[in-house]
Every structure is written in C-alpha cells, then in structure tokens.
N, C-alpha and C positions, 0 to 999 in steps of 0.2 A: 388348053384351058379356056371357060369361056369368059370372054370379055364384060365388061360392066358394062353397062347403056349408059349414053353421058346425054343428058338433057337439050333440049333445043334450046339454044337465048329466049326466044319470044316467048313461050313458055314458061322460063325460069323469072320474065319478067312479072309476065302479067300474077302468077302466082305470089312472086316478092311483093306486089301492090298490096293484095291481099291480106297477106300474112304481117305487113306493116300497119294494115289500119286497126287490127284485129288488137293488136301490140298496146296502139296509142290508146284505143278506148280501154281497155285491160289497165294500163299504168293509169292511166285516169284518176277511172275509180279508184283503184288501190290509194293514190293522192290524197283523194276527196275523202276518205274513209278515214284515213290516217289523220287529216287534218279535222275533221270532223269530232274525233274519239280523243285527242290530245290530251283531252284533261282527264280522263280515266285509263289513260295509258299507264300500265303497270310498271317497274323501272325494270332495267336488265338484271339474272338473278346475279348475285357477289359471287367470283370465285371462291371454289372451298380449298382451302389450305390442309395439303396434307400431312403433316409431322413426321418423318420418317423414323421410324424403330431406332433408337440406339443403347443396345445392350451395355451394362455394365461388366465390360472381360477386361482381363487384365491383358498389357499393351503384348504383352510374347504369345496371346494367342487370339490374337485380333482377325489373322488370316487363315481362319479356321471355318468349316463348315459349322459349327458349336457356335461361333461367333453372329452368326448371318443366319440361321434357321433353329426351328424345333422339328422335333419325329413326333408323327404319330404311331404309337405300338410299341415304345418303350416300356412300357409297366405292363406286368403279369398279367394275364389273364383268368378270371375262374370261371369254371367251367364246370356243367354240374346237367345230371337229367338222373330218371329213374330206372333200374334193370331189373332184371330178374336172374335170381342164384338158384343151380340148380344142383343136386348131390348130395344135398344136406343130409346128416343121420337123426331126422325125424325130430329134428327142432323146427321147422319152417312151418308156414300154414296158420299162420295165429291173425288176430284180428287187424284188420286194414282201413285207413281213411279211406271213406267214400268215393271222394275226390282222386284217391292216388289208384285205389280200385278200377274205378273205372276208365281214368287215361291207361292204363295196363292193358284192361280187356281191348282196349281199340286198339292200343297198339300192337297185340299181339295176333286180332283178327287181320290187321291191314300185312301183318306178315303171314298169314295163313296159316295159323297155331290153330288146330282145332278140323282142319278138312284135310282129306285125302290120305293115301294108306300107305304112308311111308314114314308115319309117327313109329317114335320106340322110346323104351325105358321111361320115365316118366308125363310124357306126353300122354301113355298109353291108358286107359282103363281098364284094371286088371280083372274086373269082372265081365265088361262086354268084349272089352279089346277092341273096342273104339276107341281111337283118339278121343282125350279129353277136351270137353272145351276151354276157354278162356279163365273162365269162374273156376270151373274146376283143378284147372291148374293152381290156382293160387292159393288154393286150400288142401293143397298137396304139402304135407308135414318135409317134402324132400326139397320142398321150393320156397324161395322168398323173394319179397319184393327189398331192394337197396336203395338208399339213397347215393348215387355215384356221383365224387368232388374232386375232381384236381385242377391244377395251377399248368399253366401252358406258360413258359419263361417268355418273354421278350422277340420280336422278331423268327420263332419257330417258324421253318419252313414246311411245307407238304411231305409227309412220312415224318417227321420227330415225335419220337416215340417220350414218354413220361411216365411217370409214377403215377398210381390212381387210389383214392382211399374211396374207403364204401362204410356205409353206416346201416345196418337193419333196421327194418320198418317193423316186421310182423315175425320177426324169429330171436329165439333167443341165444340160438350160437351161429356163425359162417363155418363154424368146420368142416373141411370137407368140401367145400362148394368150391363153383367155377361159377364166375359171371357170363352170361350170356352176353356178344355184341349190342352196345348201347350205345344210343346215339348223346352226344356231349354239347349244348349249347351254352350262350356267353350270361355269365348271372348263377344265378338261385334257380333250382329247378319249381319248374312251372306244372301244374296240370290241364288238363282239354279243356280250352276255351279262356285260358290264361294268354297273355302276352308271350306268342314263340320266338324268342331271339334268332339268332343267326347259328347254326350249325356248326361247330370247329373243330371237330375229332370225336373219335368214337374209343373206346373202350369194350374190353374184357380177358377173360386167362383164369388160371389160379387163383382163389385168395388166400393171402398170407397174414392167417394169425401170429399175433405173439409166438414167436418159435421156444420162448424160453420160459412157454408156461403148460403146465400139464393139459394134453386134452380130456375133456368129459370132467375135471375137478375144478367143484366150484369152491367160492371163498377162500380163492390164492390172491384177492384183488387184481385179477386180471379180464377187461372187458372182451367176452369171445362176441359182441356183438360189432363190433367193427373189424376191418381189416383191411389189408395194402392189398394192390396187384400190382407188382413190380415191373416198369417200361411194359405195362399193361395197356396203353394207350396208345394213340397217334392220331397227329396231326392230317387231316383230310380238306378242310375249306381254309386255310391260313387268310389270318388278317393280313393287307399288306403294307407293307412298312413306307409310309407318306414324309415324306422331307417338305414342311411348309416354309419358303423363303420369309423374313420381317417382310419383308417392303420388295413388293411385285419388283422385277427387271426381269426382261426375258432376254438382256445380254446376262445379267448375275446367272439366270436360272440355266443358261447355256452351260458359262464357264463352269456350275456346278454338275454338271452331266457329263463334262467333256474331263473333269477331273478324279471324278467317279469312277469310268471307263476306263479312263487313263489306267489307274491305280490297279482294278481287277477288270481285265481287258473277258469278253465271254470267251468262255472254251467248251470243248465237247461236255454234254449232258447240264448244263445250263438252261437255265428256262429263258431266252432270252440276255439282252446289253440288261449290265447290273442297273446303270440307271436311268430312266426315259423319264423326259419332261413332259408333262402333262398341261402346263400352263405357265405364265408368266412368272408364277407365286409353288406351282406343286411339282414334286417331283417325285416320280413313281418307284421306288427300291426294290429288287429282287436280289435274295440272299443267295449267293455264288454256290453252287455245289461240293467245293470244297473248304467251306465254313459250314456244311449242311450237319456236323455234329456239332457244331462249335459257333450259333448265331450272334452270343454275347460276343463274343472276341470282334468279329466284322462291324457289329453297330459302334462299338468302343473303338474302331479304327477309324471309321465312319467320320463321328463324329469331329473327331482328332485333324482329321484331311485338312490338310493346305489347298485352299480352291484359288489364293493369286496366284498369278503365273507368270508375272515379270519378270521373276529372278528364277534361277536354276535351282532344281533340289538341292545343290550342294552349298547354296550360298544360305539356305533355311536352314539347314541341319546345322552347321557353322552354330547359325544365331541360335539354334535350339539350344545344343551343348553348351554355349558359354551362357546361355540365361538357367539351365540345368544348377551350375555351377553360384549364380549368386542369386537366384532362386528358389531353395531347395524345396519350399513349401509347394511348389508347382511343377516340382520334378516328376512325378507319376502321369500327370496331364502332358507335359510333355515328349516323355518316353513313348506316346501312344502317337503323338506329334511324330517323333523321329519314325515311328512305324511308319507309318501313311505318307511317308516320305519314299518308300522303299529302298531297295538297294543301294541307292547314291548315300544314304547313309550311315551306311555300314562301316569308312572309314573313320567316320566322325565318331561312330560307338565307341567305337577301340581305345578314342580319347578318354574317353571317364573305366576305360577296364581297373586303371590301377592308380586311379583316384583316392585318395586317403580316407576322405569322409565317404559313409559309407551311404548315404541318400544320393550322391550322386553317382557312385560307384554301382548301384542297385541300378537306376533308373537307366544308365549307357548296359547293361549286364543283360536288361530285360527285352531293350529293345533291340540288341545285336540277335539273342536266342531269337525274339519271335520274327527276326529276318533270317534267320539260319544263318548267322556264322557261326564258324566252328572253333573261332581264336576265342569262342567267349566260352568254351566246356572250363578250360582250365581255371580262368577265375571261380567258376560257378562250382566246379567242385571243392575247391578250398571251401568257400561257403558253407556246400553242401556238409563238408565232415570236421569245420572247426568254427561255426558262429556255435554264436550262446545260446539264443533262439531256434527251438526247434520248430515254430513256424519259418523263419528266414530257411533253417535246413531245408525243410520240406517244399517249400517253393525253388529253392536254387534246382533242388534234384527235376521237381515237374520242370523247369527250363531246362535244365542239359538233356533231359529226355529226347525232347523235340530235335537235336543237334546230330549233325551226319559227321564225326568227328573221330571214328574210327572206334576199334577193340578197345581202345584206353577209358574211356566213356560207360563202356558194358562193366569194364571188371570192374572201375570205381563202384558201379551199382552192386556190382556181386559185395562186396563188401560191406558197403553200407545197411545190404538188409541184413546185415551180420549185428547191427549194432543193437544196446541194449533199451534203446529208446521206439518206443512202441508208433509212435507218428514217426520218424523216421525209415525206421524200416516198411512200413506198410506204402511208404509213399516209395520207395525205393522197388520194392514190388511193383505197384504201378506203373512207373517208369519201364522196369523191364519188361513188363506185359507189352505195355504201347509200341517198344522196339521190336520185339519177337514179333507182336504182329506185322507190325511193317514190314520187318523183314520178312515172312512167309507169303504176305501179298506180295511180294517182290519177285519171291522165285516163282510164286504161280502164276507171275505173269510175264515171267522168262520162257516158263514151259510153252505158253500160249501162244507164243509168239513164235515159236520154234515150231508148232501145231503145223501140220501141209494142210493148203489149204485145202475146204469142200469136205472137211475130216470132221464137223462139227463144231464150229466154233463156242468157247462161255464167253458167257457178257463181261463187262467188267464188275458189273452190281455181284454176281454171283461169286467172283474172284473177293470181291470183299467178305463177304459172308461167308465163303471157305474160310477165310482166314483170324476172323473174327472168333469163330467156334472151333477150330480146333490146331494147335502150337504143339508139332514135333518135341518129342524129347532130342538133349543131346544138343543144342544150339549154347551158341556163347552165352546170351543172354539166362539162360539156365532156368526158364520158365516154361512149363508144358499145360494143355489145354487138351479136356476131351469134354464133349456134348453126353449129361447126362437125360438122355431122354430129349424131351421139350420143354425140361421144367427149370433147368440149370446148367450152370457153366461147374467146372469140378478143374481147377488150378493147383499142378505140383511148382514149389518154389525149391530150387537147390541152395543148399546153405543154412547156415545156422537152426539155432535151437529149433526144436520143433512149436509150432503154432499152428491153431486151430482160426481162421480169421473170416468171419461171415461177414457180405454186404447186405444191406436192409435199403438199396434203394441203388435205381437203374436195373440193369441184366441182376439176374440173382447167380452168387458164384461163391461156391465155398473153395478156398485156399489152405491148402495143406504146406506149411513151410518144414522146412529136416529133410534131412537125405530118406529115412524111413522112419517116419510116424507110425506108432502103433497103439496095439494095449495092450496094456500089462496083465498077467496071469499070475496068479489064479483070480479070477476075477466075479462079479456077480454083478448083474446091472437091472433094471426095474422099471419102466416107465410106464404110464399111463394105468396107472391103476392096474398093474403087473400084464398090463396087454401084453408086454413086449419085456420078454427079458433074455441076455447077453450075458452067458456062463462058460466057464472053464474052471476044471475044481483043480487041477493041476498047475504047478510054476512050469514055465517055461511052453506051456500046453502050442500046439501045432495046429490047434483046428478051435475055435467057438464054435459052441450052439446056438441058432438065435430062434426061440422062439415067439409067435405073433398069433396073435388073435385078431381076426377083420372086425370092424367093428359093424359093418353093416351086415355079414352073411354067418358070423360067429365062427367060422372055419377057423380052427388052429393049423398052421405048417410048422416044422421043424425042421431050419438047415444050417449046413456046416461051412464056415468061413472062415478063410487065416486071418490072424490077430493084425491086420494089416486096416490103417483108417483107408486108407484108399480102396481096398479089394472093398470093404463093408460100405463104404459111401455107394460104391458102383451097384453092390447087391442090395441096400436100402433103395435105391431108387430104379433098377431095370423093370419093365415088363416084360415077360416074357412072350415072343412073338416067333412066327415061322422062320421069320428070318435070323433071330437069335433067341434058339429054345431055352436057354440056361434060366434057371430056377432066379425069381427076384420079387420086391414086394410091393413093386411102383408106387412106394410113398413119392408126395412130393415136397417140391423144397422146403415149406415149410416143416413137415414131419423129421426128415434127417434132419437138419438143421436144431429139431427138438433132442432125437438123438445121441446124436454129438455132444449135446450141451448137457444132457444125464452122464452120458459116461464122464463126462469133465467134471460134471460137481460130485460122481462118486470117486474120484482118483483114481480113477482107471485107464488114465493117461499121464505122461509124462508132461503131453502138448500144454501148453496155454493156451486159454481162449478168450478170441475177440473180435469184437463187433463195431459196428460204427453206427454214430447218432446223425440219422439224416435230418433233414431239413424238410422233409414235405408236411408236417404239423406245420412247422414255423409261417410256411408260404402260403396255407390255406387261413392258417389266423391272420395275416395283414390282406390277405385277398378279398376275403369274407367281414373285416370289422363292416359294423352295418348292415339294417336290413334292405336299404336301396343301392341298388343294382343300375349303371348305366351302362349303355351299349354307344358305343361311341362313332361318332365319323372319323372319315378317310382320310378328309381333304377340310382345305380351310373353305372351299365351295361347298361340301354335302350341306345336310340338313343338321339339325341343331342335334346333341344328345335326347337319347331316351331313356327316361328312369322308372323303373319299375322296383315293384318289389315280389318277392320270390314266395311261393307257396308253402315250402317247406325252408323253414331259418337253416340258412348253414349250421354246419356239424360245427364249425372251430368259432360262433359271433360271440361268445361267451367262454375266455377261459376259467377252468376250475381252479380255482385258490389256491395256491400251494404250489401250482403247476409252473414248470420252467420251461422255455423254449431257446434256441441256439439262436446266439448272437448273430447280429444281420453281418457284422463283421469275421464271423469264424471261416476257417478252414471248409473248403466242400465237405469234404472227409474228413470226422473227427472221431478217430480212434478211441473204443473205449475199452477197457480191459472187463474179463469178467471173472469174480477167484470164485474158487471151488468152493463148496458150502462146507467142508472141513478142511480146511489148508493142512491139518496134519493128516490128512490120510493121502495125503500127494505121495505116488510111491518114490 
C-alpha cells in the first residue's frame, strides 16, 4: 500500500505564517463589518413551534396505526373513458358530439382501425371490402360509441377485476353488443385536448341488458340504452396505498413498517415487503397477494394494527377483550384490533365464545373465524340456524365458511340451504361454493405436486382458475360448477326446493338449487316477440322443441331437448365448434338469463326465481355527486389536488325521483325474490 508523504517542518512553517496572517486580515474585516452594520443588524429569526397532531381516539385504541396516521386511497374511485360497441342489431350509428367524435376517430387511428388487411366483419366495407375508416365506422348502425363508468373499491390491487356500467351516446339499444377494450381513467370522461388523468384499468366483454325485460319491445319502461359488463373490468396502473404518519418520526415511521411486516411477513408471488417507508412521515403499502380478492379486509386490519411494541401480543389481546366487554360500542373496532394481533389471540377469542351478551359474543366470534379457529364453527352455527336476524344468520354462515373445522361444518351448510328463508339459503350456497373451491384447489395441487419432474409443470395462477370455473360433482360440499362457454359460470346446488338464483354483479352465474329442476309439460313458452318459443303438447313429454329465430341473419333452427333446466341452460348458451359439434344457440348470459325468467313467469317451472340487487348504481351515484373531479396525491410531499371537470356529466350526478338505491349499510348480496306474473298458473 502506498504511503502518504508527511510534510517537511520548514515547510509546514513557513506556509502556517502564511495561512495565519491571511486568517487575521479575514477576522478583521469581518469585525469591522460587523461593528460597522450594528444598528441595521437584523435579530435572529424566533424558533417555530411545532404542535404535534393529537387525535381524538378513544384510550383502548390509542396503540393503533388509526391512531397515529391516515391512508391515502381509502375511498372509491371513478373511473370513466369512452369505447366503442360493436354487434349491435342495427340500432347504433346515430348522431355524435363533435367533440366525442372526434377523440374516437384519433383514438381509433392511434390503434390502427382503418389500415391493413386483416379487418373483418364490421371493420370491413361491404361494397369495396376495404377496411372502413374511423368516420366510417361510427356510422355503422352495428356500432356505437358508450359512455364507460365504474367504481374501482378502495386499495384494489393490479388484476381486480369490477363491474363496469355503459351508457349510449348515439344508439338507441346495446343489445347484442360487446364492448371493445377501453381504456378507464380517474374522473368524468374527458375528450382530446381536455385534461387526461392518470390511467387505472381498462374495460370490455358482453353487455348485460335488463335480462328480465323483452328484447326488440319497447314501452315495458325498460332503458335498453344502458347496460352492465359483469367483472368486465381490471385493475392495470393501481393507486398506491400511502400511510401518512401526524407528526414526522422516522423512529415511529420504522416501528410502523416493522409492525406491518411483522403482521403479513412477504411470501412467494408478492410484489415486494408489504410495507417500505418512504420518509420520516410516508409510508409505502402494497396489498399482499393473498388479500388480492379481498383489499377491504387488509386496509381494515391495517388500520386496526397495534404498532407499540412494548408489551407482548398477549398482554393486548388480554386488554382488548376485557375492554370488548365493558365497551361494547367499540367492540367491532376492536375485533379488527384482536385480528392484527394474530394468532397470539386466538386464546383470548375463545373468552367471549360464550359470552351472554351478544355484542361481545359477536365481536371474540368474528375475530376467532378471521384467525381460523376452528372452536369458533360451533358457536357460529348456532347463530347461524337459531338468531332472529337473518342478516346475523347470514354473516355467522359467511364466518364458518372460512373455518377448516371438519365434515360437521359442510353438512351444517347442507342444511341450512334447505331453509325457508331466501337470504339465508343463498348465503349458505355461497359458503359452500367457497369450500368446494378450496377444496378442489387443494387436490389439484396435491396432484401437482406428485407431477415428476421436467413433466410440465401449472403455475399456481392456473391451478386457481381451474378451480374457480369448474366443481366436480359428488363432493361433501354438494355444489358442482361447469364453464358455460366464456359468458358464464352454470352452478348445481344439492338439496332442497328447487330454485332458479341469478347474480347481477361480479362473475355472472346462474344457480340451479333441487336434486332435478325441470319443466313441466305440456308446456308452451314465448319470448321475444315469439322469436323464441319452448313446446311440448304432451304431460309427462321426454323431449321439448325449441325454436329460435336469429335476429340478425332471420335463420329459424328447430331442436330437441329434455325437459331438464340444466340440459336447456347448457343448449341456450353452447356454440357449436369442432371441438364440440353438438347443435347450440350461443346466447349469452344475459339472453338465458331472459329465458329462464319467461319460462318462470309462464309457470312452467316448479323452481323459484331470484336474483340479487347489487350495489354498483349505489357506488357510481356517491362517486359521481358533483360535476368536479379530483385526482389526488400519494403522499403528504406530492403536489397539491387537481380538480377538473368532465366533458360528459356522469350517468348517476342526478338521481331520478322516485328512484331508490341500497343502503350503504346492507348486505353485499341482497336477495330478492321474483313471483311469477300469474301465481296460479304455478303448476
């Protein structure tokens, strides 16, 4: 290594001379300057006095992250741009804002609509057989331009898929149509050369009319100019979920990162540690992959965290329960307190199992379930099949669902969807869907694991999505699943009365409850302005007729199917393809779904029929009050809000008189029944 040079004395003298007299004239001045300037010397500035944040919480949840910070990305987001439908039966093509016109044409040029020879079907110009251009396309009676609006929940990860509503611009039915992929920014949709927000998800699929209103008949007061596209959407640039500390400490902002972590430690397919501190005051959240269906549950645990750490989880949980107990107005906040505790809590649960009052009994009940124990099924099935409240029933059933607690669990559920209460059993349905699947990703990934290697491995994503679409017959659980097409899910339930039960929001899935649902003969059925009619002149007949008129090509078919709803669901909606040639009429979900719902108001089923009233109106009318629009920051550093307003007023700024929407407090799922348009012709 080489050496430093160490100076010579004489040298280091004569230089120190130097460098001192340099010094004395330098302080000099500075003296003279200072003495000089004295009386216009300005004073030192005052220290500024910080006031540190102090939240009013109550003393039992002081040691809480709720306590010590806010989130940014807790409230909904809307989300809105304009697309194009395409399939339409010769309603589209009508007259267009200027403005929405012409962001169309760019944006359909910047995709390359209009060049190169691989256009078809309505792209095409049926007299040159060129591709049409831009302009041309939108005066195509088969096509129209939509307004696209949905609500993105809270904390939504990268892939969460949503419900999507569309409004027409220049048509006056969606019938028929499929939305083309559209891109979805934050706000009121803008036109070229307006304010372009930030990009959050895109849209398109199917759109789903009123299923329970005749197509091509007008003055039923039903609007065919809007429509759903059912988990039509997903999430592609997510906001990300910002934890801003009151009062800067980057020991607090540690401890909050380290208790975070703690909590939901990262595991395989994880984007990263759930939380990375970013500064003194911010801290960065990424939603865990397996809360990746379920965001709300994690922010609500989130929140809840015990971030002291002095004392052991067990000596918190201790003070939770017994403040639980004389409390009770703070027992729900709590309960989410014993979560974020985890496992160390779980003895503590078991204290309020069999508690007398029933707010505390509820609140140790919920927090055991969403820890997974399994000593809490049996309170929760009492619950389930002897409260008064058949919202308490329906929540006890969605907690034991979650619970590994053996066969005694499943047949409670078999039962209960036995019962005469229409929210009960449907939740009871749910539940055993969610087990069957679990269970069937279970075994396929028993198999998978027993795979020799270099034999072709599935991902685990793929192992989900087998499992998700399609539920063997013949499991405990007594709930089966087949994939109708790509348009829907098609669900047998074992056990009691027969029911007919459509969902109107998320996957679309029609559920067939009875050992064999069928219909009755001799029968006659009629829809759509006799498009479509379902005959057998015979009782007891072994084969229906159904026939169908296409509404676009006028083609009549005529085929034969047993009086079975499931054999007909399967044959309303097959296409027929090489790989399975068997004769079908590829409606989609919305068509069968219409159906289903003629044969039930002619009494040509025994089944009941029902449906459930979502909430995506509800969520676009509190998203949308107001014509201004902000686009918000990250962090308590970015830049200030941006408020804009939108080019086109949301669909929901203005509800119509008379109109009702679902309480912010209901049930996800609110069951609703639908009787038949002559109760006595019920056979």
């Amino acid at each position: 290594m080489a050496r430093r040079a160490t100076p010579r004395l004489g040298a280091w003298n004569a230089r120190g001379r130097a460098v001192t007299s340099i010094l004395i004239v330098l302080l000099g001045g500075v003296w003279s300057a200072a003495g000089w300037g004295c009386g216009s010397r300005r004073p030192p500035p005052s220290p500024t006095t910080v006031t540190p944040v102090v939240r009013d919480i109550p003393t039992a949840l002081r040691n809480t992250i709720f306590a010590r910070s806010s989130m940014n990305g807790l409230e909904p987001t809307l989300v809105s741009g304009f697309g194009l439908v395409v399939g339409l039966n010769g309603t589209g093509g009508g007259t267009l804002d200027d403005r929405v016109a012409g962001t169309m044409e760019r944006v359909m040029g910047q995709q390359g609509i209009g060049r190169g020879s691989r256009a078809s079907g309505a792209l095409v110009d049926p007299l040159s057989g060129q591709p049409k251009t831009p302009r041309q396309l939108l005066r195509d009676p088969s096509v129209a331009v939509v307004l696209v609006e949905a609500v993105i929940p809270p904390g939504s990860p990268d892939g969460y898929s949503f419900d999507v509503f569309v409004r027409a611009l220049n048509a006056t039915s969606l019938e028929g149509g499929r939305l083309w992929t559209t891109e979805l920014r934050v706000g009121g949709a803008q036109t070229f050369g307006g304010y372009q927000t930030r990009k959050l998800a895109e849209a398109g699929g199917e759109i789903y009319i009123n299923p329970f209103a005749e197509p091509g008949r007008e003055g039923d007061g039903v609007t065919r100019t809007v429509g759903r596209i059912l988990d039509g959407g997903v999430v592609t640039s997510p906001f990300g979920i910002q934890l801003v500390l009151d009062n800067a400490s980057p020991t607090m902002a540690r401890s909050v990162v380290d208790a975070i972590n703690s909590r939901f430690p990262e595991r395989a397919g994880d984007r990263g540690p759930t939380a990375r501190g970013r500064s003194s005051q911010d801290v960065e959240i990424n939603i865990p992959g397996r809360y990746r269906d379920n965001p709300e549950e994690f922010l609500q645990i989130l929140r809840f965290l015990t971030v002291d750490g002095r004392f052991a989880p067990e000596q918190y949980a201790q003070q939770y329960v017994r403040q639980i107990r004389s409390l009770p107005a703070l027992a729900d906040e709590l309960a989410w307190a014993l979560v974020g505790l985890g496992e160390p809590a779980i003895p503590f649960c078991r204290e309020l199992y069999d508690e007398g009052e029933l707010i505390p009994k509820l609140a140790g009940l919920r927090a055991g379930a969403m820890l997974g124990d399994p000593r809490a099924a049996l309170p929760l099935l009492e619950i389930a099949r002897d409260a008064p409240s058949t919202v308490l029933r329906s929540e006890a059933i969605s907690l034991v669902s979650r619970l590994s607690a053996g066969p005694q669990v499943d047949q409670a559920l078999r039962e209960l969807a036995r019962s005469r209460e229409l929210s009960v059993r449907v939740a009871a349905y749910e539940a055993r869907a969610e087990r069957a699947q679990r269970a069937q990703f279970n075994r396929l990934l028993a198999r998978e694991r027993e795979r020799p290697q270099g034999t072709g491995a599935i991902s685990v994503a793929s192992l989900e999505r087998h499992a998700r679409v399609h539920l063997p017959e013949g499991t405990i659980q007594g709930v089966s699943r087949r994939a109708m097409g790509a348009s829907f899910l098609m669900d047998r339930v074992e056990g009691g009365e027969p029911l007919i039960y459509i969902t109107q929001q998320g996957e679309p899935r029609v559920v067939l409850f009875g050992e064999a649902p069928s219909i009755e003969t001799p029968v006659f059925v009629s829809a759509w302005n006799d498009r479509l009619w379902i005959v057998a002149e015979e009782a007891g007949a072994e084969r229906l007729r159904v026939r169908y008129r296409d509404p676009r090509t006028g083609r009549v078919t005529v085929h034969e199917v047993r009086p079975s709803l499931t054999e007909l669901v399967d044959f309303l909606s097959r296409r027929s393809s090489p790989e399975d040639p068997r004769p079908g009429l590829g409606m989609t979900y919305a068509e069968v779904v219409g159906v289903l719902h003629a044969i039930h108001q002619g009494g040509a089923t025994k089944a009941e029929f029902a449906t459930e009233r979502d909430r995506l109106l509800a969520n676009l009318f509190e998203a949308s009050r107001g014509a201004i629009t902000e686009e918000r920051p990250e962090s308590a550093s970015d830049t200030e809000p941006i408020f804009f307003t939108p080019d086109v007023a949301p669909t929901l700024g203005d509800l119509e008189p008379g109109s009702t929407l679902p309480a912010q407090n209901e049930p996800r799922r609110l069951v609703v029944p639908i009787p038949p348009r002559d109760p006595a012709s019920r056979r």
